[in-house]
VMD Tcl script that builds the backbone (N, CA, C; Angstrom):
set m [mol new atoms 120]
animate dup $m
set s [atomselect $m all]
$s set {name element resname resid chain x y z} {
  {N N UNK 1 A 78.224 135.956 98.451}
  {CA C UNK 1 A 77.672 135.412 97.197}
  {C C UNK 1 A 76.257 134.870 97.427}
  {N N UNK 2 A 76.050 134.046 98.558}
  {CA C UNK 2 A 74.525 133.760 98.559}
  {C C UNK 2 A 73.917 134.545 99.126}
  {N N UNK 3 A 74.477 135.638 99.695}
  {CA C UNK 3 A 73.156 136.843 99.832}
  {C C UNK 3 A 72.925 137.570 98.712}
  {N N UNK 4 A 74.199 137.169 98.129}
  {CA C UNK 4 A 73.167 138.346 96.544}
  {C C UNK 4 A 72.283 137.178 95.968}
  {N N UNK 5 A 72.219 136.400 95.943}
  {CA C UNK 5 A 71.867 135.509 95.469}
  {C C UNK 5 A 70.331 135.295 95.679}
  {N N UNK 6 A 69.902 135.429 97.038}
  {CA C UNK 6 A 68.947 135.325 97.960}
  {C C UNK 6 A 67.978 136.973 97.169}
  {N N UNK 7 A 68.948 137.680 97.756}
  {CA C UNK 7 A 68.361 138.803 97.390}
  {C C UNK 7 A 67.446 138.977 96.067}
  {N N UNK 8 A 68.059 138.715 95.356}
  {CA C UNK 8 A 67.375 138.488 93.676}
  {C C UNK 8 A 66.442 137.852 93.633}
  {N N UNK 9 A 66.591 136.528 94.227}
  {CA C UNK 9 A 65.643 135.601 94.405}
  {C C UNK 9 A 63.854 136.103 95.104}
  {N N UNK 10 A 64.161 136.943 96.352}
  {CA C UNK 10 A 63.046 138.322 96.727}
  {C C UNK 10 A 62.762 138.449 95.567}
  {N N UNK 11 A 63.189 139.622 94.872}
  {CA C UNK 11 A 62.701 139.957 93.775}
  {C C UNK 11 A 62.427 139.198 92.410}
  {N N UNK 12 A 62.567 138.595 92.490}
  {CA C UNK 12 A 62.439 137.691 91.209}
  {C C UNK 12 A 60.996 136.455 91.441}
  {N N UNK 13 A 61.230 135.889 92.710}
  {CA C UNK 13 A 60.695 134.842 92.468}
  {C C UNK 13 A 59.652 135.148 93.498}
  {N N UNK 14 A 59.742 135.616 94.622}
  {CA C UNK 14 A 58.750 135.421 95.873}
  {C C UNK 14 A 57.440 136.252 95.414}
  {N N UNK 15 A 57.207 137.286 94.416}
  {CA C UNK 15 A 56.642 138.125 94.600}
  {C C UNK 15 A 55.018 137.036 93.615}
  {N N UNK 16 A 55.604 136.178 92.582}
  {CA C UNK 16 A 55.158 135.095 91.679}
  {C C UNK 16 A 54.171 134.574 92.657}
  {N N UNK 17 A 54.881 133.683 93.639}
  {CA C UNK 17 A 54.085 132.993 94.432}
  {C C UNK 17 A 53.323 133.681 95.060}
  {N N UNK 18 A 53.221 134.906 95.781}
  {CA C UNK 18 A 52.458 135.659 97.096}
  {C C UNK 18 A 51.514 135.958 96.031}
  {N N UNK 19 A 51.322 136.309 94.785}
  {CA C UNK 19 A 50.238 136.469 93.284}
  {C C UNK 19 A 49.292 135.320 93.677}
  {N N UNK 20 A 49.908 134.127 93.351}
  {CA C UNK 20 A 49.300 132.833 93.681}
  {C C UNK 20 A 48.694 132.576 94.821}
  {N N UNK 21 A 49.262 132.898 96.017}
  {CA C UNK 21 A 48.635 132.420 97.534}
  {C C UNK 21 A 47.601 133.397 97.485}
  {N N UNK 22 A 47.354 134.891 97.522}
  {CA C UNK 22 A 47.059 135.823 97.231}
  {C C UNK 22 A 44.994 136.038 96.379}
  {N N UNK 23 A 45.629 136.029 95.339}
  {CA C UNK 23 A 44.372 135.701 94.368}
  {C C UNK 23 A 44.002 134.434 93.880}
  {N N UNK 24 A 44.635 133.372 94.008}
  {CA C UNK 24 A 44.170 132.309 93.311}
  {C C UNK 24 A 43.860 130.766 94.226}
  {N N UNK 25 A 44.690 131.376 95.723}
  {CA C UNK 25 A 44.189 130.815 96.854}
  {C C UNK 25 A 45.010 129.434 96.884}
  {N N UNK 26 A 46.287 129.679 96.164}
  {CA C UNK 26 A 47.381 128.484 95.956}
  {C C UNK 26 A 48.047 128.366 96.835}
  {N N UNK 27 A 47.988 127.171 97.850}
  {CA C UNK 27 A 49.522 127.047 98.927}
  {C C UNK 27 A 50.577 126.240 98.437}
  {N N UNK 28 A 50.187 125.405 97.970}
  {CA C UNK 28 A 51.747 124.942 96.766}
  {C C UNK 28 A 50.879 124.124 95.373}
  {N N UNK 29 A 52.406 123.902 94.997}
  {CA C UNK 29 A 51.945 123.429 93.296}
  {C C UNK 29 A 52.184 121.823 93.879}
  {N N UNK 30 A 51.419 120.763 92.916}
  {CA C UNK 30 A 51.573 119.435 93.114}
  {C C UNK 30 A 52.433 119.126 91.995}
  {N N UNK 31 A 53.022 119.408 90.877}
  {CA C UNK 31 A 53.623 119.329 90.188}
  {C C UNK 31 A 55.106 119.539 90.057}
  {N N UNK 32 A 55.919 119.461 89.950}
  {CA C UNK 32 A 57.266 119.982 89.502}
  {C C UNK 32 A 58.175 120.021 87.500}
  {N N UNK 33 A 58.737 120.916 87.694}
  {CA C UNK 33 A 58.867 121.323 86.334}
  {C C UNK 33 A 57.887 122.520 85.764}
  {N N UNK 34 A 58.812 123.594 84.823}
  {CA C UNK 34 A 57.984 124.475 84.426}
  {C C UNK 34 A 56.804 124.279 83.559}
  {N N UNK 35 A 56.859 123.254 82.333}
  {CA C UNK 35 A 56.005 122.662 81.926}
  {C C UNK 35 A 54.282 122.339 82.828}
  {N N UNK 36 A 54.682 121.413 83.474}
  {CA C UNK 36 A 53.983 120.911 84.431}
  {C C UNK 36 A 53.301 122.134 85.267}
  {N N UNK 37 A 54.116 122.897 85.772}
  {CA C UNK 37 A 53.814 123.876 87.128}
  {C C UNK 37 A 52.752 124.607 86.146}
  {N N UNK 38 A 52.897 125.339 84.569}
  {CA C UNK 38 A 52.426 126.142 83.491}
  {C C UNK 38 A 51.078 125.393 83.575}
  {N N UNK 39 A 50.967 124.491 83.212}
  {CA C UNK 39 A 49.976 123.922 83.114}
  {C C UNK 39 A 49.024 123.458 84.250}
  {N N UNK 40 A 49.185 123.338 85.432}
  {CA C UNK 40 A 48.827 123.481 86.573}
  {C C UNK 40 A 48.174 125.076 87.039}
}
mol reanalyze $m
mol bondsrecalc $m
mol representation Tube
mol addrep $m
């Protein structure tokens, strides 16, 4: 169950951030919450 879990997560979420580190030169967000993170 948490390798499917994980797995999705690859695809779903990691690819968001490496965008960010990537082109926009982001190593983390100072914020938490989607609100917050959006607006950040």
């Amino acid at each position: 169950k948490t390798g499917e879990i994980y797995g999705k997560r690859k695809i779903d979420v990691e690819p968001v951030f490496g965008f960010l580190k990537a082109n926009l030169g982001f190593t983390r967000m100072s914020l938490r919450g989607k609100d917050k993170v959006k607006n950040e």
